[in-house]
KOLDOKE-946503 format. One line per 5 residues: for each residue x negated, y, z negated of N, C-alpha, C. Coordinates in nm, 2 decimals. Atoms other than C-alpha are relative to their C-alpha. Layout:
BEGIN
X Y Z X Y Z X Y Z; ...
REM end
This chain:
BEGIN
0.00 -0.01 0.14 1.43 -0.37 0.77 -0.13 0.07 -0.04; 0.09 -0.05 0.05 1.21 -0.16 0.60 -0.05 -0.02 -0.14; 0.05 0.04 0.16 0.97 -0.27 0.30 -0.06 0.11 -0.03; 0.03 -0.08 0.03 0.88 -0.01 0.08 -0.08 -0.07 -0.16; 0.06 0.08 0.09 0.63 -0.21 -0.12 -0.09 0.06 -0.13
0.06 -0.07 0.05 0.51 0.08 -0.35 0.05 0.05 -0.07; -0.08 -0.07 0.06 0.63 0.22 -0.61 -0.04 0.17 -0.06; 0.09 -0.14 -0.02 0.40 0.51 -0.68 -0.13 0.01 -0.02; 0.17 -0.03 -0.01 0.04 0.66 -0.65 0.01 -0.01 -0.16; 0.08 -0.05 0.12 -0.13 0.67 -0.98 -0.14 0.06 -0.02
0.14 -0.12 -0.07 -0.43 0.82 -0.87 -0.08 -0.03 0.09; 0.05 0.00 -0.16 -0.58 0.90 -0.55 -0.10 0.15 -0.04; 0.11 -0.07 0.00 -0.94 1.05 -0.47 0.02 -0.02 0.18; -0.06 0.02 -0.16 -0.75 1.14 -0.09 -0.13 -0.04 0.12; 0.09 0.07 -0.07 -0.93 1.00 0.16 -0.10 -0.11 -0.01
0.07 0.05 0.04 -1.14 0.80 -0.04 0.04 -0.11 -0.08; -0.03 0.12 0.06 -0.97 0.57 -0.32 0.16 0.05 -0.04; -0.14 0.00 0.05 -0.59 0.49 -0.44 0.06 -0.11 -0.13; -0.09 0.12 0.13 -0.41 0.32 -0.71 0.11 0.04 0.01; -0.18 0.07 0.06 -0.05 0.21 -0.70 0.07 -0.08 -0.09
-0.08 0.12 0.06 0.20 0.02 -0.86 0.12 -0.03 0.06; -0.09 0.02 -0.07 0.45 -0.19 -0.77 0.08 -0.12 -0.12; -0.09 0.08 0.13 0.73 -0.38 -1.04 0.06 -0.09 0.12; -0.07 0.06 -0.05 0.90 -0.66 -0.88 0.10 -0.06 -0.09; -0.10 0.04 0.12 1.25 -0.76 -1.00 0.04 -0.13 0.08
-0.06 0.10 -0.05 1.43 -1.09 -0.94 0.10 0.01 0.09; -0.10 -0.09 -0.06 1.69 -0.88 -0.79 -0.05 0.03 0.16; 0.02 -0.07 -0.09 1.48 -0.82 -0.48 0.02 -0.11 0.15; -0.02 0.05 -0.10 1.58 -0.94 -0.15 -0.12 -0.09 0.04; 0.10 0.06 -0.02 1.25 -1.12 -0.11 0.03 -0.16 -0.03
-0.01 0.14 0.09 1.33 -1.39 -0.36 0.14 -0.05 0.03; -0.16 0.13 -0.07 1.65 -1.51 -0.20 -0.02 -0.05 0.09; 0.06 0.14 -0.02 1.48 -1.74 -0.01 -0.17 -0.05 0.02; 0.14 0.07 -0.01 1.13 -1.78 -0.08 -0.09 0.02 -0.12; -0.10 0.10 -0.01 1.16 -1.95 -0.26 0.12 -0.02 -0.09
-0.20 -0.02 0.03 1.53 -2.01 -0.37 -0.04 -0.07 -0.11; 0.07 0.08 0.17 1.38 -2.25 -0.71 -0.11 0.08 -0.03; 0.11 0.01 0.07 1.06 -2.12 -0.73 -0.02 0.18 0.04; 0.05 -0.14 -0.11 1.02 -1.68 -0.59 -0.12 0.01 -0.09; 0.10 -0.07 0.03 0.71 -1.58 -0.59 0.03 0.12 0.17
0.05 -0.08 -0.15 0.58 -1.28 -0.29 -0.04 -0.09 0.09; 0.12 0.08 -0.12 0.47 -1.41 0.03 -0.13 0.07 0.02; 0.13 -0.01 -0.02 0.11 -1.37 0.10 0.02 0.11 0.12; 0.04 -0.07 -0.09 0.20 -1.16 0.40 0.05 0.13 -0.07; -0.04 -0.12 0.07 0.39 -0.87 0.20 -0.11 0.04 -0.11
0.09 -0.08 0.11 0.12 -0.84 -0.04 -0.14 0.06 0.10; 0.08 -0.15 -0.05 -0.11 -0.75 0.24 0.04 0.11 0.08; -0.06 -0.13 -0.09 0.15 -0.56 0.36 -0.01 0.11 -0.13; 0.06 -0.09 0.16 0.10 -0.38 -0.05 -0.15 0.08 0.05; 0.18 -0.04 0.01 -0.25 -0.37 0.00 0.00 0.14 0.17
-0.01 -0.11 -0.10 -0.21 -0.20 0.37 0.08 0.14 -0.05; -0.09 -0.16 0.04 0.07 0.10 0.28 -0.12 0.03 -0.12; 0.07 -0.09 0.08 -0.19 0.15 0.00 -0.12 0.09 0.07; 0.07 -0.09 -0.04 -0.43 0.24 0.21 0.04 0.05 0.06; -0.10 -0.10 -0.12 -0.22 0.42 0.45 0.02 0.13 -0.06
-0.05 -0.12 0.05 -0.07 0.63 0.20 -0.14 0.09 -0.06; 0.16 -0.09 0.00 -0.48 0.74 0.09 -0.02 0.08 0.13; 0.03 -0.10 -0.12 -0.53 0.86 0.44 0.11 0.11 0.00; -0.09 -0.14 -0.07 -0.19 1.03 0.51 -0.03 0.13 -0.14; 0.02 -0.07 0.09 -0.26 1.18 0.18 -0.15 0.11 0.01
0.17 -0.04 -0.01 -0.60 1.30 0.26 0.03 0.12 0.12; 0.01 -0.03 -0.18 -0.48 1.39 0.65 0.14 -0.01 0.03; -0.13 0.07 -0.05 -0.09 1.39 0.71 0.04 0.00 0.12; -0.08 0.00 -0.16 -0.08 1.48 1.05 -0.09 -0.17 0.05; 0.10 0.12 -0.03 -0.28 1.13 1.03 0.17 -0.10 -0.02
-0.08 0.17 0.02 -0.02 0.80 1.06 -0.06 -0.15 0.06; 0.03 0.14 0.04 -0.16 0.48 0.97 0.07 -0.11 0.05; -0.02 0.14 0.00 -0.09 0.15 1.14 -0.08 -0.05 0.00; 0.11 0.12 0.00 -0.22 -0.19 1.07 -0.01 -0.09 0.10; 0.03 0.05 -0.10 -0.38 -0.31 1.34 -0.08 -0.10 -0.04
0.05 0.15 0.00 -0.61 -0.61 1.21 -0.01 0.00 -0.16; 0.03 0.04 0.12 -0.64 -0.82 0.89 -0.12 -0.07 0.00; 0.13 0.09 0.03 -0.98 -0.97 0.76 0.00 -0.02 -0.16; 0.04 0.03 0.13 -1.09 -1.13 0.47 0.14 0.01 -0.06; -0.09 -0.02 0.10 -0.77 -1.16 0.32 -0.01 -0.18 -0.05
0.03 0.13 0.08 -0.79 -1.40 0.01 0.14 0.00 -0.12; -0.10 -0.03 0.07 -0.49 -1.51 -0.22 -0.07 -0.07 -0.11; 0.09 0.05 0.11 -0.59 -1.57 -0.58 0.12 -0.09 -0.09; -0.09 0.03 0.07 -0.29 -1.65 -0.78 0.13 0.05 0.05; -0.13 -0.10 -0.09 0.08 -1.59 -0.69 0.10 0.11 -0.12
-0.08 -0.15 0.07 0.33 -1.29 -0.78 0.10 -0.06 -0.01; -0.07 0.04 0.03 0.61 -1.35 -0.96 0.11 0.09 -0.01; -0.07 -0.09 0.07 0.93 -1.17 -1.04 -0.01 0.07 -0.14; -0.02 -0.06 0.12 0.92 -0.92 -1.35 -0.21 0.01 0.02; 0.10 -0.02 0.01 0.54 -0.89 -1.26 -0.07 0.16 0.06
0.01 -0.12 -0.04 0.39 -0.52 -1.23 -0.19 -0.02 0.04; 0.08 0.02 -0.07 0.17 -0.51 -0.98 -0.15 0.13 -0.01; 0.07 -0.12 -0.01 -0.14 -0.25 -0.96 -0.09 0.00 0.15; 0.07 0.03 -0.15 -0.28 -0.19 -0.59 -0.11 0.11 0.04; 0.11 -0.14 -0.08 -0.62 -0.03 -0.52 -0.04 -0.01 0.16
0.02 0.03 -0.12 -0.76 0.03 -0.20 -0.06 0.14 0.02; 0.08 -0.11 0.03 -1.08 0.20 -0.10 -0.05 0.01 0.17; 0.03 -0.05 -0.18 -1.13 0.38 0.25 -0.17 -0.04 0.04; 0.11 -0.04 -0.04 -1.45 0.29 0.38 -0.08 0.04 0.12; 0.05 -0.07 -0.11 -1.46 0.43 0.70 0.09 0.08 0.08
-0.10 -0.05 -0.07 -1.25 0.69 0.86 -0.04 0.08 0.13; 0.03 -0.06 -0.10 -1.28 0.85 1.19 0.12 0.08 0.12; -0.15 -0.06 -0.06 -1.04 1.01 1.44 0.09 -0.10 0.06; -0.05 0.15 -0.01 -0.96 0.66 1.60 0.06 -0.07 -0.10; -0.06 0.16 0.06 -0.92 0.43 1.33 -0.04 0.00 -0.16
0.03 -0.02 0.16 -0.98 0.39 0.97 0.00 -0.20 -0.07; -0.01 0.13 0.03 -1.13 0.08 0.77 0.02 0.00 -0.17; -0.01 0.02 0.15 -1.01 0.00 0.40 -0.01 -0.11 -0.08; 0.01 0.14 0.10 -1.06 -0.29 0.12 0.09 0.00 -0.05; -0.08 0.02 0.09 -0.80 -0.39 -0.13 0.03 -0.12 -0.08
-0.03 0.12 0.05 -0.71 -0.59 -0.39 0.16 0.02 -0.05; -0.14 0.01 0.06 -0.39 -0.69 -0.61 -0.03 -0.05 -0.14; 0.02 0.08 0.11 -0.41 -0.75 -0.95 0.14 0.03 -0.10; -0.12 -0.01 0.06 -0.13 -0.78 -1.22 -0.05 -0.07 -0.17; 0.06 0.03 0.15 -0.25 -0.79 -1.63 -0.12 0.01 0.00
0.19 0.02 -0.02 -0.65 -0.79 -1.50 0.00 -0.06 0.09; 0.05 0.12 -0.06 -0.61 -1.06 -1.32 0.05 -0.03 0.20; -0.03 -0.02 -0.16 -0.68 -1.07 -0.91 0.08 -0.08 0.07; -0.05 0.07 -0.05 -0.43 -1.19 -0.73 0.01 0.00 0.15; -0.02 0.00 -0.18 -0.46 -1.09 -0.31 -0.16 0.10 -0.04
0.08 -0.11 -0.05 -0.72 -0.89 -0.16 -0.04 -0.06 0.15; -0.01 0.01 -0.13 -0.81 -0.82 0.18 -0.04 0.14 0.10; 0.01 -0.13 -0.09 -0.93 -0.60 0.44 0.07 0.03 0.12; -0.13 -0.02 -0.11 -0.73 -0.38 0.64 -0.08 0.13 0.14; 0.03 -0.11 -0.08 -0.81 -0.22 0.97 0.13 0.11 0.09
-0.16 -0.08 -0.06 -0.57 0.05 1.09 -0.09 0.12 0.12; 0.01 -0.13 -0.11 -0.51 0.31 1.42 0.08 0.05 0.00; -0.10 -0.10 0.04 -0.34 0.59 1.44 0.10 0.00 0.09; -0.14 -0.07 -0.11 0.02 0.65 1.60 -0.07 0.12 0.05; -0.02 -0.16 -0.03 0.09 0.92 1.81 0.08 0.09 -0.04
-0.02 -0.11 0.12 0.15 1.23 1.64 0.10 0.03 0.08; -0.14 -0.03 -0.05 0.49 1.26 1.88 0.08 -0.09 -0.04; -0.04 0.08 0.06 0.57 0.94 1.73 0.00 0.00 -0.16; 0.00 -0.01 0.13 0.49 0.99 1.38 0.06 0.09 -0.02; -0.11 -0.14 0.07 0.67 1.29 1.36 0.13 -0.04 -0.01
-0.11 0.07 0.02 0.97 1.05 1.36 0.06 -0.11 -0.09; -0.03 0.09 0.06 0.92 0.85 1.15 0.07 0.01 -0.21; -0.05 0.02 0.11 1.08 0.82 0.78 -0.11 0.12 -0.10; 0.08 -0.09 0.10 0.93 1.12 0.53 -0.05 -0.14 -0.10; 0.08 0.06 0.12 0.65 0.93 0.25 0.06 0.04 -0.08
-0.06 -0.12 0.17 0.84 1.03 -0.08 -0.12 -0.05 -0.07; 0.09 -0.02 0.11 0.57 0.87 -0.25 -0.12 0.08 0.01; 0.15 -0.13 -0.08 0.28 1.09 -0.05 0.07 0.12 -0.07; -0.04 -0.11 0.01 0.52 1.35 -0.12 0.02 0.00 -0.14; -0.03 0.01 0.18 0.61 1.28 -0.51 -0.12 0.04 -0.05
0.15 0.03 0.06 0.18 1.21 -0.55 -0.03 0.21 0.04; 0.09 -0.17 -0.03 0.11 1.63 -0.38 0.09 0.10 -0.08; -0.07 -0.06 0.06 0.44 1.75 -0.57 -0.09 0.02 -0.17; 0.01 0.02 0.17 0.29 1.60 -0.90 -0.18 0.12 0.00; 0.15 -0.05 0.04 -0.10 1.75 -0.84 -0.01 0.19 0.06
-0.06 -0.10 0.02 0.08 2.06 -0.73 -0.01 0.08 -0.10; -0.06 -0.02 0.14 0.19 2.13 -1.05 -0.11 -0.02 -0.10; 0.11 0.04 0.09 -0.11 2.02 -1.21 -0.08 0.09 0.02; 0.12 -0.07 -0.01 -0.29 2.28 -1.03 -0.14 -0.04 0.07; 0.12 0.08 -0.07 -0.48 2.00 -0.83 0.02 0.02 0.18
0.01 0.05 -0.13 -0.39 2.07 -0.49 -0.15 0.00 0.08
REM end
């Protein structure tokens, strides 16, 4: 199964910082069973949010770059996610190298923080990544700044 926990960039300084968003409906396979009275997110898909955010900063920055998440730190949950709640997901690179890449992130939804956590990632191999699923949203975010004149 693949979670596509993003729904699009809203602005990215590539390699450096990201903003997404993410709408959750009641409709989403998540919440049929957890919980089946009560859905909220689980705590590990929101730092799976927070990870693809910074992922999609690097490949955006570097595409022959692919991002896994190789260790979690510091992740803290603040409050929980609910259905019909629009999520906003920053996440700020602060160290990239040809190895490995370190990023921060939070979760917030109206102002108010709800996850955050740091994510350490390494890179696939670029005979592997070349197989894997096209980013539409990497690709929607270079289409749109394209067109802006921002590439």
């Amino acid at each position: 199964m693949l979670w596509y926990l993003l729904d699009r960039i809203t602005e990215c300084d590539p390699g450096k910082t990201i903003t997404a968003t993410k709408c959750f409906t009641r409709s989403e396979e998540i919440f049929q069973h957890h919980f089946v009275n009560y859905p909220i997110v689980p705590g590990v898909l929101q730092i799976e949010m927070i990870a693809q955010a910074g992922g999609k900063c690097i490949k955006v920055y570097d595409g022959q770059l692919a991002p896994a998440l190789a260790s979690v730190k510091k992740a803290k949950f603040y409050q929980s996610i609910f259905p019909g709640d629009k999520c906003e997901v920053k996440a700020q690179v602060i160290q990239l190298t040809s190895q490995y890449a370190l990023c921060t992130g939070t979760i917030t939804v109206d102002g108010k923080k709800k996850a955050s956590a740091e994510i350490l990632y390494s890179f696939l191999d670029p005979k592997v990544s070349s197989k894997l699923v096209p980013d539409e949203i990497v690709e929607e975010w270079k289409a749109k700044q394209k067109a802006l004149g921002k590439e």
